[in-house]
C-alpha positions in Angstrom: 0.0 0.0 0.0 2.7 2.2 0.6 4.3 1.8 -2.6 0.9 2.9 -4.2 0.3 5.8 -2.6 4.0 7.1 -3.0 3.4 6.2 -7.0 0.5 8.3 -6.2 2.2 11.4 -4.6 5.1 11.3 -7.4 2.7 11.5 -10.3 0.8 14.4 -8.5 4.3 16.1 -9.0 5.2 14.9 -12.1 1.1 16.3 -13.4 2.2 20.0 -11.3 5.6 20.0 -13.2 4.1 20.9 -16.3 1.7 19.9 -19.2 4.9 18.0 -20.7 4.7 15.2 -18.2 0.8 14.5 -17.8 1.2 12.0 -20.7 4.4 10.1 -19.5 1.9 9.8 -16.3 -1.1 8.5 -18.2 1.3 6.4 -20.1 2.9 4.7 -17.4 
């Protein structure tokens, strides 16, 4: 569980880093 809410928290920060990265998100 832990490991699914830190993959969580990391793409929150990847989406609030900028438009560029919302698609490596989705992807992965």
């Amino acid at each position: 569980v832990a490991c699914g809410e830190f993959g969580a928290d990391m793409q929150v920060h990847l989406i609030n880093d900028g438009p560029v990265t919302i698609p490596i998100t989705l992807r992965s």
